[in-house]
KEGUVEX-729285 format. One record per residue (C-alpha): residue number from 1; residue in one letter; x, y, z. Coordinates in steps of 0.1 Angstrom, whole numbers, plus 2048, in hexadecimal, padded with zeros to 3 digits. Example, Ala and Ser with C-alpha at 12.3 -4.5 7.8 and 13.67 -1.06 7.14 Angstrom:
2
<1 'a' <87B 7D3 84E>>
<2 's' <889 7F5 847>>
//
This chain:
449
<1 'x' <800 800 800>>
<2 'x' <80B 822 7F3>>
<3 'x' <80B 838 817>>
<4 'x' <81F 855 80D>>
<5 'x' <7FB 86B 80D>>
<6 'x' <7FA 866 832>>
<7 'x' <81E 874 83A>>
<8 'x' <81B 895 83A>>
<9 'x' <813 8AC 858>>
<10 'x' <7F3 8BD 849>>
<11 'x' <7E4 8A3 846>>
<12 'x' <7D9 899 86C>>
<13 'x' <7BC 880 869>>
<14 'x' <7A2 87A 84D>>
<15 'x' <781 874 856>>
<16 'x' <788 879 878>>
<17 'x' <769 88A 891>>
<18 'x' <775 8AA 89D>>
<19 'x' <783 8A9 8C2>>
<20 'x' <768 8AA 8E0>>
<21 'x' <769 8A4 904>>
<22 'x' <76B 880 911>>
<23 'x' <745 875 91A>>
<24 'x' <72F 853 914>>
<25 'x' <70B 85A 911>>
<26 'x' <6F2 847 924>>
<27 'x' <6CE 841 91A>>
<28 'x' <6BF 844 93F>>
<29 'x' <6C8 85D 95A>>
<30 'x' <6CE 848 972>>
<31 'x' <6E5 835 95F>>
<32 'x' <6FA 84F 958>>
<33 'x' <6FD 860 97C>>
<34 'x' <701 83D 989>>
<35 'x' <71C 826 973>>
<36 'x' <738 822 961>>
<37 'x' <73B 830 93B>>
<38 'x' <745 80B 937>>
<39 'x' <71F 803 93F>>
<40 'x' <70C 81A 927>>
<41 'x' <6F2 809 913>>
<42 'x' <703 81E 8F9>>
<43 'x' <729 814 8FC>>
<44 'x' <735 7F6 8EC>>
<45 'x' <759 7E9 8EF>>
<46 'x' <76F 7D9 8D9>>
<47 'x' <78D 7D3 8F2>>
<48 'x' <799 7AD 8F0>>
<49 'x' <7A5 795 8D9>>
<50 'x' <7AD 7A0 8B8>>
<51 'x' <7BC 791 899>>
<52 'x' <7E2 7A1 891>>
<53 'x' <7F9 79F 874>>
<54 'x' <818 7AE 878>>
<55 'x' <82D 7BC 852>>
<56 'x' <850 7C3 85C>>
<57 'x' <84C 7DF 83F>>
<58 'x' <832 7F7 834>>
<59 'x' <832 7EC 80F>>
<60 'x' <826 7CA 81B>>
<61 'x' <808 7D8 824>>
<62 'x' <7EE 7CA 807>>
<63 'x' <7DC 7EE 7F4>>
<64 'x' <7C0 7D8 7FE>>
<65 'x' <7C5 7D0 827>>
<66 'x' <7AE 7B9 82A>>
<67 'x' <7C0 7A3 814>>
<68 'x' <7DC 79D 837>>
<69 'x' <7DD 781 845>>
<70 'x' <7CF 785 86C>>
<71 'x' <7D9 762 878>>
<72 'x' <7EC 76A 89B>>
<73 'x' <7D9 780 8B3>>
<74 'x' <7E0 79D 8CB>>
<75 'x' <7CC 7AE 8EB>>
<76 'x' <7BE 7D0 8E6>>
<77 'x' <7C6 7E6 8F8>>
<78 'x' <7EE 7DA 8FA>>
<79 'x' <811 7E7 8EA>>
<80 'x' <81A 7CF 8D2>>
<81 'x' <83E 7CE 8E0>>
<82 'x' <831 7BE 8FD>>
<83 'x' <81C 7A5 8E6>>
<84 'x' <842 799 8D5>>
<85 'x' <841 7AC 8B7>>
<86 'x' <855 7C8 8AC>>
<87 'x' <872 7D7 8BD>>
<88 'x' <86F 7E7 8DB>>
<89 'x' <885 809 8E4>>
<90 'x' <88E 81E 8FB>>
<91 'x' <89E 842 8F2>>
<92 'x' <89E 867 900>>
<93 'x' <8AC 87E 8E7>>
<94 'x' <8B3 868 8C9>>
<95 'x' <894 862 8AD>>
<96 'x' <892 83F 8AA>>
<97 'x' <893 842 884>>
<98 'x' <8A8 853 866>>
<99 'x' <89E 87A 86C>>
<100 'x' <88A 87E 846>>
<101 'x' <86B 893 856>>
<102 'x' <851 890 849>>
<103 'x' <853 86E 833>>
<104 'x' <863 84E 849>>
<105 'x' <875 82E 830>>
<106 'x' <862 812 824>>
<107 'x' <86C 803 845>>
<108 'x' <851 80A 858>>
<109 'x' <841 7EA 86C>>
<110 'x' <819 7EC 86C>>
<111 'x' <804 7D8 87C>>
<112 'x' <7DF 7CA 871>>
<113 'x' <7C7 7C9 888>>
<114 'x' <7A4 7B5 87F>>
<115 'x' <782 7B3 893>>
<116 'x' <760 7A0 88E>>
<117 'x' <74A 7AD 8A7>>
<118 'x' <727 7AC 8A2>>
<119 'x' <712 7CC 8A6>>
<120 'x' <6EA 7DB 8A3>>
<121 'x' <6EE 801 89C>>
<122 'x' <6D2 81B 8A8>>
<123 'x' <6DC 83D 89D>>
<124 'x' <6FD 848 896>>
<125 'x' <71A 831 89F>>
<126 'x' <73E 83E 8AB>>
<127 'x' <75C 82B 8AF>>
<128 'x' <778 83C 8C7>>
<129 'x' <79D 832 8CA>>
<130 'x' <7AD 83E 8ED>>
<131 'x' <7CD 837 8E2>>
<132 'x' <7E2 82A 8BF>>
<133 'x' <805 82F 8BA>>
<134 'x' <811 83B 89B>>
<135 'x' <7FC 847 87C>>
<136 'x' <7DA 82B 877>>
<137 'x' <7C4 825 85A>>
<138 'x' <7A2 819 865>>
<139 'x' <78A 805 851>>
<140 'x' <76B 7F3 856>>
<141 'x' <755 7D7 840>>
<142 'x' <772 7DC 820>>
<143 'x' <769 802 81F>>
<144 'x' <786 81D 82B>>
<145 'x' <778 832 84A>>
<146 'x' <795 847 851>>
<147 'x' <7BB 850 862>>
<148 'x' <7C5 85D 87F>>
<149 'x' <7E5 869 88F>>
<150 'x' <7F4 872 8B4>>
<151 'x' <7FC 858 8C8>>
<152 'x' <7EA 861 8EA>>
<153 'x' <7CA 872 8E1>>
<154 'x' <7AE 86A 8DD>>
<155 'x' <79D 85F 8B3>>
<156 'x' <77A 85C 8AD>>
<157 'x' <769 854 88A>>
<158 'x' <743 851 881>>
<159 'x' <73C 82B 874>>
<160 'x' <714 830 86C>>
<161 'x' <719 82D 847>>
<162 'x' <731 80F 849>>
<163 'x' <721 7F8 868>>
<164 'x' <704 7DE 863>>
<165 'x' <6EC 7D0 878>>
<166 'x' <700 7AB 881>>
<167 'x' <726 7A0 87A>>
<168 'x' <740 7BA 872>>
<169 'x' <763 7BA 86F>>
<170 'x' <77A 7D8 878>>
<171 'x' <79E 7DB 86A>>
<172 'x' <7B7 7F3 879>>
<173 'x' <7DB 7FA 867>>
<174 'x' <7F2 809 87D>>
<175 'x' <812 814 874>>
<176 'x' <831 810 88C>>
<177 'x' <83E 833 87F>>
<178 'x' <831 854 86B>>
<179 'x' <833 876 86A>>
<180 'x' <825 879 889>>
<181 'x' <845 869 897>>
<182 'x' <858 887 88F>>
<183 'x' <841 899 8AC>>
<184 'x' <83E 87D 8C7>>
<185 'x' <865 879 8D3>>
<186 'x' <85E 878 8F5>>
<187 'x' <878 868 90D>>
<188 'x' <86D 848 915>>
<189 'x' <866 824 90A>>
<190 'x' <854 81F 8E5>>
<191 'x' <83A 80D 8E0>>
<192 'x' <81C 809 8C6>>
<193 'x' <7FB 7F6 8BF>>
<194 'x' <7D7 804 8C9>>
<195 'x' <7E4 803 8EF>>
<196 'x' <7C5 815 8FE>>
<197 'x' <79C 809 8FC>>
<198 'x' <789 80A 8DA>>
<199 'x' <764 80B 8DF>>
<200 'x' <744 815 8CC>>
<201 'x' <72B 82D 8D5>>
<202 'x' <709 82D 8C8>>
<203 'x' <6FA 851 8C4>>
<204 'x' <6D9 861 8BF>>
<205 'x' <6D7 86F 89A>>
<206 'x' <6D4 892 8AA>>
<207 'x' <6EB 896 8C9>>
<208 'x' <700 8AA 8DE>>
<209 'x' <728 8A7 8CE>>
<210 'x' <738 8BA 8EA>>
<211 'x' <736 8D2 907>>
<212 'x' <74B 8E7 91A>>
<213 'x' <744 8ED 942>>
<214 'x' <74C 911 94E>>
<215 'x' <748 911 971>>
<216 'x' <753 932 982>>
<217 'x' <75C 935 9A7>>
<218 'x' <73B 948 9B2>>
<219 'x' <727 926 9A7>>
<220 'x' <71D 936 987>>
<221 'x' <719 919 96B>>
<222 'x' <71B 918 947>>
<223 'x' <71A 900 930>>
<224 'x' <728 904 909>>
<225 'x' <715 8E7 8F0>>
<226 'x' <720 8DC 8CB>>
<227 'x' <702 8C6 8BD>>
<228 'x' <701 8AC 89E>>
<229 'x' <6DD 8B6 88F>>
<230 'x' <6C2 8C8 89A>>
<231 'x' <6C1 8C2 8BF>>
<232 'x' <6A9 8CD 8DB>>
<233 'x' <6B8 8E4 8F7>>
<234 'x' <6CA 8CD 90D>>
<235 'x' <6B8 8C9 932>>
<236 'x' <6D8 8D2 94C>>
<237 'x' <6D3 8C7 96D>>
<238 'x' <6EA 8D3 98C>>
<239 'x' <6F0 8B4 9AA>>
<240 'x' <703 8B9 9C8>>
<241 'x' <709 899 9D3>>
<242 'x' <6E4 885 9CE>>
<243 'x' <6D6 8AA 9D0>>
<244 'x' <6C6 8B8 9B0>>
<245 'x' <6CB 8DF 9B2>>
<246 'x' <6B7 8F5 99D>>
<247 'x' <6C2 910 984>>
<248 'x' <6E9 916 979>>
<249 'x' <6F8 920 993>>
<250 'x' <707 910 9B4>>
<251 'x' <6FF 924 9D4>>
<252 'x' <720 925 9EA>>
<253 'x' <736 90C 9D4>>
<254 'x' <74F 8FB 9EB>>
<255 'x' <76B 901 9D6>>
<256 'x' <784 8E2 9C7>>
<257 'x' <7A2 8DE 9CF>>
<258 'x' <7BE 8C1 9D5>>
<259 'x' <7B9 8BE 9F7>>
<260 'x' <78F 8BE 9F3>>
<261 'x' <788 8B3 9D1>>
<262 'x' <764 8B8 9D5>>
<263 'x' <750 8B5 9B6>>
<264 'x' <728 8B7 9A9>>
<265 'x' <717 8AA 98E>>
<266 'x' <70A 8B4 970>>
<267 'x' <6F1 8A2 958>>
<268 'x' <6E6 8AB 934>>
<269 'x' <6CC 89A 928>>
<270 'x' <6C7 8A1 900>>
<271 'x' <6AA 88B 8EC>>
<272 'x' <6AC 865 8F8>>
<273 'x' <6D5 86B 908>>
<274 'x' <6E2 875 928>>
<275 'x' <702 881 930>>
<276 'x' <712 885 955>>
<277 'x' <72F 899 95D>>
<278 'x' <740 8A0 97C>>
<279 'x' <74B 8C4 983>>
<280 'x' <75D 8DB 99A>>
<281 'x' <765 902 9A3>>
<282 'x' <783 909 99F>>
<283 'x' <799 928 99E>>
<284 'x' <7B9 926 991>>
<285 'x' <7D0 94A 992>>
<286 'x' <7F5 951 995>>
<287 'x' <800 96E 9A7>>
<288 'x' <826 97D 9AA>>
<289 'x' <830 95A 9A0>>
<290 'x' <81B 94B 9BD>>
<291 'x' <803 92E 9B1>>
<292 'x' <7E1 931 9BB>>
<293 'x' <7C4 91F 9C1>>
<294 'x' <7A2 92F 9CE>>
<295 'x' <7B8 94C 9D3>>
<296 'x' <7D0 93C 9EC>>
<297 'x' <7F5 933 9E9>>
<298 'x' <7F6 910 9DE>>
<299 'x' <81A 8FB 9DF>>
<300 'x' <81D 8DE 9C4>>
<301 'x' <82E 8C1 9CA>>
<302 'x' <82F 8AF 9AA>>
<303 'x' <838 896 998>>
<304 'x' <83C 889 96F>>
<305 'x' <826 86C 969>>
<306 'x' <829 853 948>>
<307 'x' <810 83D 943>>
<308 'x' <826 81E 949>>
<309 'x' <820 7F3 955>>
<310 'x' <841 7DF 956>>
<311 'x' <830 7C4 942>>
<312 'x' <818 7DB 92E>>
<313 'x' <828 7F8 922>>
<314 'x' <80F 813 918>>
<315 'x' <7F2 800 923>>
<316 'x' <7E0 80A 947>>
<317 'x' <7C2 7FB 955>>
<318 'x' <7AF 814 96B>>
<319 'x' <7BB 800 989>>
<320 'x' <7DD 804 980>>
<321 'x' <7D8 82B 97B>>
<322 'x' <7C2 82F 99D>>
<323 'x' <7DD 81B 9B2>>
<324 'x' <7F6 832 9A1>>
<325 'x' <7E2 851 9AA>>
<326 'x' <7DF 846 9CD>>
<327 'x' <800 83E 9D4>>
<328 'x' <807 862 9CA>>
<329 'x' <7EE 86B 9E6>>
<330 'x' <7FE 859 9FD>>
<331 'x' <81F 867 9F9>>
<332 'x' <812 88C 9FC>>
<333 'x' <815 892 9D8>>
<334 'x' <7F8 8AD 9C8>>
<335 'x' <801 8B5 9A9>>
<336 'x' <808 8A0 98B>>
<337 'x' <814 8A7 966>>
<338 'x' <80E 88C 94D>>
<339 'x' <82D 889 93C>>
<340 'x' <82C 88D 91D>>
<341 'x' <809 888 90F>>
<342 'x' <7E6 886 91C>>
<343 'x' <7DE 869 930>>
<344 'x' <7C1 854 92A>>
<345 'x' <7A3 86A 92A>>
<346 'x' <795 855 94C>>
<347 'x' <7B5 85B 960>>
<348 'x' <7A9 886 961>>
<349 'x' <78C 87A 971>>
<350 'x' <79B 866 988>>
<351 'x' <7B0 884 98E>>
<352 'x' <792 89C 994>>
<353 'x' <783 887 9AE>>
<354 'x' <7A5 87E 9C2>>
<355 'x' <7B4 8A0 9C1>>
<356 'x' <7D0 8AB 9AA>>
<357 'x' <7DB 8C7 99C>>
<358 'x' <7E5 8BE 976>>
<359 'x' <7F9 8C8 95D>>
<360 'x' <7E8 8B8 93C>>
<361 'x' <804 8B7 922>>
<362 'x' <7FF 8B6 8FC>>
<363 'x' <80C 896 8E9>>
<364 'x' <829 8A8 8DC>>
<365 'x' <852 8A8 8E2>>
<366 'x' <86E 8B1 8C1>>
<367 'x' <889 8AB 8D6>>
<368 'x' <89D 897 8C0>>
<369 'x' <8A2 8B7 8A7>>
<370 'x' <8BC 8BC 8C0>>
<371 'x' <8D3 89D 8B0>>
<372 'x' <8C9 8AB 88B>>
<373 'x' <8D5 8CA 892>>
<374 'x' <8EF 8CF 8A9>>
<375 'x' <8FB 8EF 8B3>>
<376 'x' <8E0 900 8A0>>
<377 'x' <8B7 90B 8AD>>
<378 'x' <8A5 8F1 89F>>
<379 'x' <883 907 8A2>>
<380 'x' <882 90A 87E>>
<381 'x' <882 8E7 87A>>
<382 'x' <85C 8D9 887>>
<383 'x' <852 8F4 89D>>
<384 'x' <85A 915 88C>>
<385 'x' <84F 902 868>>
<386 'x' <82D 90B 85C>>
<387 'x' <82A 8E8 84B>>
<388 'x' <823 8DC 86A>>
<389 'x' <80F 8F5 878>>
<390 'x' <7EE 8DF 878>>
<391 'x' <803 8C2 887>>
<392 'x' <807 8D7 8A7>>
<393 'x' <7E5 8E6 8AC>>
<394 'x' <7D2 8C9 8A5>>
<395 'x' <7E7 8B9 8C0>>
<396 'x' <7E1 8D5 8D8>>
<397 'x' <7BA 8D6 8D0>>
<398 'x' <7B6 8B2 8D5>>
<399 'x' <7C7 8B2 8F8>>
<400 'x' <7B2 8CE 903>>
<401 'x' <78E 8C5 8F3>>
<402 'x' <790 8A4 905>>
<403 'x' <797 8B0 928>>
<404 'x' <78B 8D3 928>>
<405 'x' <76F 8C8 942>>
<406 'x' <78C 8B9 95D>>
<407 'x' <78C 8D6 97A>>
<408 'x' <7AC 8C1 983>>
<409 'x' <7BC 8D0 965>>
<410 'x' <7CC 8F0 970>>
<411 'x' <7E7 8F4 953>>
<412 'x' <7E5 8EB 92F>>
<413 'x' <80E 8E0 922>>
<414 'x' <817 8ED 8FC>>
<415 'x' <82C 8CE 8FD>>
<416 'x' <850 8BF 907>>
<417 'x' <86D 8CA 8FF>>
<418 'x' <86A 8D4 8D5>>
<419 'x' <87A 8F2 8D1>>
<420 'x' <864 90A 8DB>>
<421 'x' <856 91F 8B4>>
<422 'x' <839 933 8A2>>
<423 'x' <826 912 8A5>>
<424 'x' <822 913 8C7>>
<425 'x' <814 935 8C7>>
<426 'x' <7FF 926 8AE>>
<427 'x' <7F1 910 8C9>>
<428 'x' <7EC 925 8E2>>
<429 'x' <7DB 93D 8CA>>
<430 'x' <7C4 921 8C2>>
<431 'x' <7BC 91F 8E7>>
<432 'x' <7B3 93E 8EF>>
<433 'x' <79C 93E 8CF>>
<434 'x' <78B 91E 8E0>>
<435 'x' <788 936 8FF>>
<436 'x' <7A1 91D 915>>
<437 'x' <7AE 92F 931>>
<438 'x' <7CE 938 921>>
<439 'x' <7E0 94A 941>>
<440 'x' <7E5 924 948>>
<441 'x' <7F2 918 928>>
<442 'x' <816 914 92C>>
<443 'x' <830 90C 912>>
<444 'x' <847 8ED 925>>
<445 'x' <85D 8EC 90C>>
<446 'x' <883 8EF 907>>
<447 'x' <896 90C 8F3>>
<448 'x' <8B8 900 8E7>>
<449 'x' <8D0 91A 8EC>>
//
């Protein structure tokens, strides 16, 4: 298969649903307020067993990629490192492959990933990847759905004109590197494979895409909606605990903060779905280099987290990422910066209702320019290049869109350490047009001298 389309940086995704915050819908009330997004009537996973071919080289890949041979299997969610294929590296500075940004040689592993799963749709069906590592191609029933790139957000494509009512098959091409490699050097171990939960979501034909919580300190509410179709005007109740409140606004909010996470409720109920969201007030101000929260002096004590099992890799149950949380609890810690990428979209909850203060980092570090270009600013490289431009922002969009309702999110990172340049003005430019709260988007990123 010819992929040389897909390796350039303006060209992020096809097909791909714009970015929106992470929600399940429910179909009853109670539902929603009371379980997990695992338990919707309206979520459907495809974690498990899949069929796996591994090509040692892209141009094995058949035009046609149904035509590859699935006889071994592979869990999904894993790294396929862990699943003894591939080659498994380590590196801090270094790219792991010949620096030819954009295009990467023919020698570029990909896995094929096939699914029969059978399905009845109702409305518009969704299919979202937490997590795929490098560039996928996405197909389903023998017709081409779409591609997607960045590693550790999150990729969601519409299916409704390619599922049918009984057996499907799903394939997923995923390639080990792509131009999105040139943008995701971060210092640690590599690994790839869809190495975070794919599921389904079954939709109303008209329904709420996205919404964006502002909830100021004085207990004033608001709530920004994007809809698909014509939709009624969502119903938004107010809980405080089991309470139903009435109106937008919160008399007397106790305040969140790391040391009393406290949090209410909020569920929107739009045509035959309901959606609940926990919420908190929280103020967030710097003053003479004094860190702030609720207007008093807050101390961090922080720490980097990588999403990171000894025999897993990338992959994290919840467990694993609650007993990590509250071992930082235990030790006193109260801050936490994910390092270098957003975590999966459950672990910011998780941090909302335990109590940290979080620096959510975009899916982006350059840092081995540094080796290309020694002794010379290698801004002009990736992030002072215009080409890739719509590489960073999209990156930088996604990262916030999916978390933008997590009160536990006090900072929004550019990035790690890529040379700071004009696109990362870009970025923050494309915040503040989304009206993010931009005094706390900061650039963690290293100049080379």
């Amino acid at each position: 298969m010819d992929l040389s389309r897909f390796f350039t940086p303006k060209n992020t995704c096809e097909n791909r649903e714009a970015a929106r915050a992470y929600f399940v819908p429910f179909s009853s009330a109670y539902a929603a307020i009371t379980k997990e997004k695992s338990e919707s009537d309206r979520y459907f996973s495809l974690d498990g067993v899949w069929n796996f071919h591994y090509f040692e080289t892209s141009p094995e890949l058949p035009d046609d990629p149904y035509e590859s041979d699935c006889d071994s299997t592979i869990p999904v969610p894993a790294c396929w490192q862990n699943e003894g294929y591939g080659q498994l590296w380590y590196t801090n500075i270094k790219y792991q492959i010949p620096y030819l940004a954009p295009t990467v040689s023919l020698d570029d592993p990909v896995g094929v990933y096939k699914k029969k799963f059978c399905f009845t749709p109702r409305g518009r069906t969704y299919i979202m990847f937490d997590g795929v590592n490098s560039m996928f191609l996405v197909y389903l029933n023998g017709e081409y759905v779409g591609m997607s790139k960045g590693a550790h957000l999150s990729h969601e494509f519409e299916l409704t004109k390619f599922i049918k009512d009984g057996e499907n098959e799903l394939l997923v091409a995923v390639m080990t590197y792509s131009d999105a490699t040139y943008v995701e050097d971060q210092d640690f171990l590599r690994y790839n494979g869809i190495f975070r939960s794919v599921y389904l979501i079954s939709r109303d034909e008209n329904h709420i895409r996205d919404f964006f919580i502002h909830a100021s300190a004085d207990g004033n509410v608001k709530v920004d909606f994007d809809f698909v179709g014509e939709c009624e005007t969502p119903k938004v109740t107010l809980f405080d605990g089991d309470k139903a409140l009435d109106g937008m606004k919160v008399p007397s909010p106790r305040l969140w903060n790391a040391e009393t996470p406290y949090l209410y409720g909020m569920l929107i109920e739009c045509g035959n779905e309901k959606i609940y969201k926990k919420f908190g007030f929280c103020d967030v101000s710097t003053s003479d280099g004094v860190f702030k929260v609720n207007g008093q002096p807050v101390k961090i004590k922080g720490v980097n987290h990588h999403d990171t099992n000894p025999k897993t890799g990338w992959t994290m149950t919840k467990d694993e990422f609650y007993n990590d949380l509250l071992l930082m609890k235990q030790n006193n810690i109260n801050a936490i910066r994910f390092s270098h990428y957003p975590p999966p979209p459950f672990a910011l909850e998780m941090c909302d209702e335990l109590g940290f203060y979080v620096v959510d980092e975009c899916d982006l570090e350059t840092h081995g320019q540094e080796r290309v270009f020694p002794g010379v600013d290698p801004y002009f490289a990736l992030s002072g290049n215009p080409d890739w431009e719509a590489a960073y922002v999209d990156r930088m969009t996604r990262t916030f869109e999916r978390d933008k309702n997590s009160v536990s999110v006090v900072m929004w990172s550019l990035g790690n350490e890529s040379c700071f340049g004009e696109n990362h003005r870009k970025m923050r430019a494309k915040m503040a047009a989304k009206n993010a709260p931009t005094e706390h988007i900061k650039g963690i990123v290293r100049r080379v001298e």
